[in-house]
ZAVODREN-447552 format. One line per 4 residues: their letters; for each residue x negated, y negated, z of N, C-alpha, C, O. Coordinates in pm, whole numbers, plus 32768, in hexadecimal, padded with zeros to 4 digits. Each point is the difference from the previous one (the first is absolute). Example, Ala and Ser with C-alpha at 12.3 -4.5 7.8 and 13.67 -1.06 7.14 Angstrom:
2
as> 7AD9:8239:830C:8059:7F89:8000:7FA6:7F88:8000:7F98:8002:8042  808B:7F95:7F76:7FAE:7F89:8006:804D:7F93:8049:7FCD:7F91:8011
END
This chain:
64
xxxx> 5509:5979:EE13:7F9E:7FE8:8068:7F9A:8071:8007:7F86:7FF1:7FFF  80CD:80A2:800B:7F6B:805B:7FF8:7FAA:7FE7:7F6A:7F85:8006:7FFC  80C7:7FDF:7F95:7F6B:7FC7:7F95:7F99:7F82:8027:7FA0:7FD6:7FBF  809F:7FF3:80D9:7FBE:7F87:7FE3:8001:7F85:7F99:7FAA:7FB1:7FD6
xxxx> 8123:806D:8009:7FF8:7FAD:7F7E:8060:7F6C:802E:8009:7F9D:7FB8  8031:8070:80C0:8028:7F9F:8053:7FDC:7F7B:7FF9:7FA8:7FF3:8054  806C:7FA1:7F75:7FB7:7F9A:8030:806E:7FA0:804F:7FC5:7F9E:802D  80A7:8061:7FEB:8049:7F96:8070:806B:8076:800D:801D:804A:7FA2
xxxx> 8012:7FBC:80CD:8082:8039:8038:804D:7F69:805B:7FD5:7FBE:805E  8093:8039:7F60:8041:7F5F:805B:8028:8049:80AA:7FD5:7FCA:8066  806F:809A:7F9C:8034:804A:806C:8004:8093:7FEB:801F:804B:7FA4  7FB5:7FC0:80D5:8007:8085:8035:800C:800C:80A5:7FC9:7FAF:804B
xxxx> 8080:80B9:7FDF:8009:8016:8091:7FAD:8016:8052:7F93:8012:7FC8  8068:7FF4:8092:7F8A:8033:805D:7FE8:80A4:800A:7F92:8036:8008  80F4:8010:7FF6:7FF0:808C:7FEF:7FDE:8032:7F71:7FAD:805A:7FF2  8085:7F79:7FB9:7FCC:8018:7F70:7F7A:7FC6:7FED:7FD5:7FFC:7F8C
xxxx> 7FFB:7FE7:80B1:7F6F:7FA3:8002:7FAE:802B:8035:7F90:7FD8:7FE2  8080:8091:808C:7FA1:8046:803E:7F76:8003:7FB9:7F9F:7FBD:8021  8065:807C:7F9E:7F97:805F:7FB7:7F9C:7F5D:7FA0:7F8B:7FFE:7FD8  80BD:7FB4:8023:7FAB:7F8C:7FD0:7FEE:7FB5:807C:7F8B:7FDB:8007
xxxx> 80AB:8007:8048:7FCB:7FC7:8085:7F95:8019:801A:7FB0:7FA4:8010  801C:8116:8004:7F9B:8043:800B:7F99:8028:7FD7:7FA8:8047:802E  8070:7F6C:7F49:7FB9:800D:7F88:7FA8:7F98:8014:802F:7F91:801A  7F20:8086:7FDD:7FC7:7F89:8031:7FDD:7FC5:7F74:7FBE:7F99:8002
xxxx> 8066:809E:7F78:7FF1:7FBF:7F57:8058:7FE7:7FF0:8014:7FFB:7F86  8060:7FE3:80C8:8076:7FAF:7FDA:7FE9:7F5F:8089:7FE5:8006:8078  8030:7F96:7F40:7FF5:7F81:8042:8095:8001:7FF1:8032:8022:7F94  8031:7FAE:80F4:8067:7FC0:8001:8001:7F92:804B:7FDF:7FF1:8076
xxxx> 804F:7FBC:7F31:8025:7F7F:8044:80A7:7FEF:8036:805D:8043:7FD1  7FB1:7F5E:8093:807B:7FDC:8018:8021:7F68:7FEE:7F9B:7FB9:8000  80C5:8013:7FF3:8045:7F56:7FDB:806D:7FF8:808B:804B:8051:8036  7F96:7F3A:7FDD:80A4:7FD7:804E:807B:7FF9:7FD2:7FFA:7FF1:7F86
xxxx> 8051:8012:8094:808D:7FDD:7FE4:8092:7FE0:802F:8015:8014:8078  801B:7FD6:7F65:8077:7FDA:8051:8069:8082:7FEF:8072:7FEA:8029  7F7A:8081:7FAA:804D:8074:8006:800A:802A:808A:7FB6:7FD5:8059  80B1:808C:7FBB:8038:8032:8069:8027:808F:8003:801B:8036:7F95
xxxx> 7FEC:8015:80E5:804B:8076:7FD9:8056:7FF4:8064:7FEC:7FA7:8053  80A4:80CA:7FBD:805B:7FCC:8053:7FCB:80B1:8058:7FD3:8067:7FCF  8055:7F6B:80D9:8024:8073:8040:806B:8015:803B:801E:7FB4:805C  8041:80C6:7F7C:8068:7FF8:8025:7FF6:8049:80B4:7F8A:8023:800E
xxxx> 80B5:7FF5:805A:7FD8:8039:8078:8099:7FF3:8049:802E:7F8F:8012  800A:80C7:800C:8044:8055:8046:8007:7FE3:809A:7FF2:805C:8051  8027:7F13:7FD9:7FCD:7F9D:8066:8049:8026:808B:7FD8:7FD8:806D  80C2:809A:7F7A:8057:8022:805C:7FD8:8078:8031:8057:8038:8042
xxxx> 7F37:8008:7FB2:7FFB:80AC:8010:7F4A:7FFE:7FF7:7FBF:7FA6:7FCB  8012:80C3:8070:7F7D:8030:7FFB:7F7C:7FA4:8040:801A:7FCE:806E  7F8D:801F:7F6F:7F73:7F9E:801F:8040:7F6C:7FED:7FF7:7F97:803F  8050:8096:7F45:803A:7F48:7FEC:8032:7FD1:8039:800B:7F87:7FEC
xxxx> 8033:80AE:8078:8038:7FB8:808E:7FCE:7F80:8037:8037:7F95:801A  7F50:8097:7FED:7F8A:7FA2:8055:7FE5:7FAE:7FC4:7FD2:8014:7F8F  8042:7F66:80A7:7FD8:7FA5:7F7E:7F7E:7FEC:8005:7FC5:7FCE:7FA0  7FEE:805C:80E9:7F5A:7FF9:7FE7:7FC3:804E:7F6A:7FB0:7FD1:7FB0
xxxx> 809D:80C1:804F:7FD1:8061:7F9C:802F:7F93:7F7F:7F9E:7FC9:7FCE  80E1:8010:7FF6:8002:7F92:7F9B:7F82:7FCD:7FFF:7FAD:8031:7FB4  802A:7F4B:80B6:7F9C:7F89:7FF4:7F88:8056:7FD2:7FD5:7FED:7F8E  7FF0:8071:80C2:7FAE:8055:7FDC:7FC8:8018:7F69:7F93:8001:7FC7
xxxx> 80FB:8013:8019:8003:8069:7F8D:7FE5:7F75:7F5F:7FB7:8000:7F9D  80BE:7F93:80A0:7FDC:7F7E:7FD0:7F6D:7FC8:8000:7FC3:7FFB:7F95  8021:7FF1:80A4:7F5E:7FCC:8025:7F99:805F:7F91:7FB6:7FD9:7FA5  805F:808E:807F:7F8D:804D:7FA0:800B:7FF5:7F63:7FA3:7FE6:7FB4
xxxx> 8102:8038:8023:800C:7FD7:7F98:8017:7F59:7FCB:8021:7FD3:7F92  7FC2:7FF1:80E5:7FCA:7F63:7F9D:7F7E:7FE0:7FD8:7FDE:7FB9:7FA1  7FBC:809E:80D5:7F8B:8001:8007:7FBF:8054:7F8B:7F8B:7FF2:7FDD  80C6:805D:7FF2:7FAE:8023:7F53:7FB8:7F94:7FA7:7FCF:8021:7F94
END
């Protein structure tokens, strides 16, 4: 990528991606999909208590 010799990357993260996110000579596109990621959460102890903080926390990450 710093040669500019890049022409498709299938995946990359959002933190490893920084620097091309920001990059206004890099075009990224995104696709839909039916992939998933799992969150695991600790539902007996801490913030996770609350199931508002869950829905919350749910909601934003569907809304990506």
């Amino acid at each position: 990528m710093q040669g500019r010799q890049a022409d498709v990357m299938s995946d990359f993260t959002v933190q490893g991606g920084v620097s091309i996110l920001n990059n206004p000579q890099f075009k990224v596109l995104g696709t839909k999909s039916s992939s998933h990621r799992q969150m695991h959460m600790r539902c007996d102890m801490g913030a996770f208590k609350d199931k508002r903080v869950r829905q919350a926390l749910a909601s934003r990450s569907i809304a990506r």
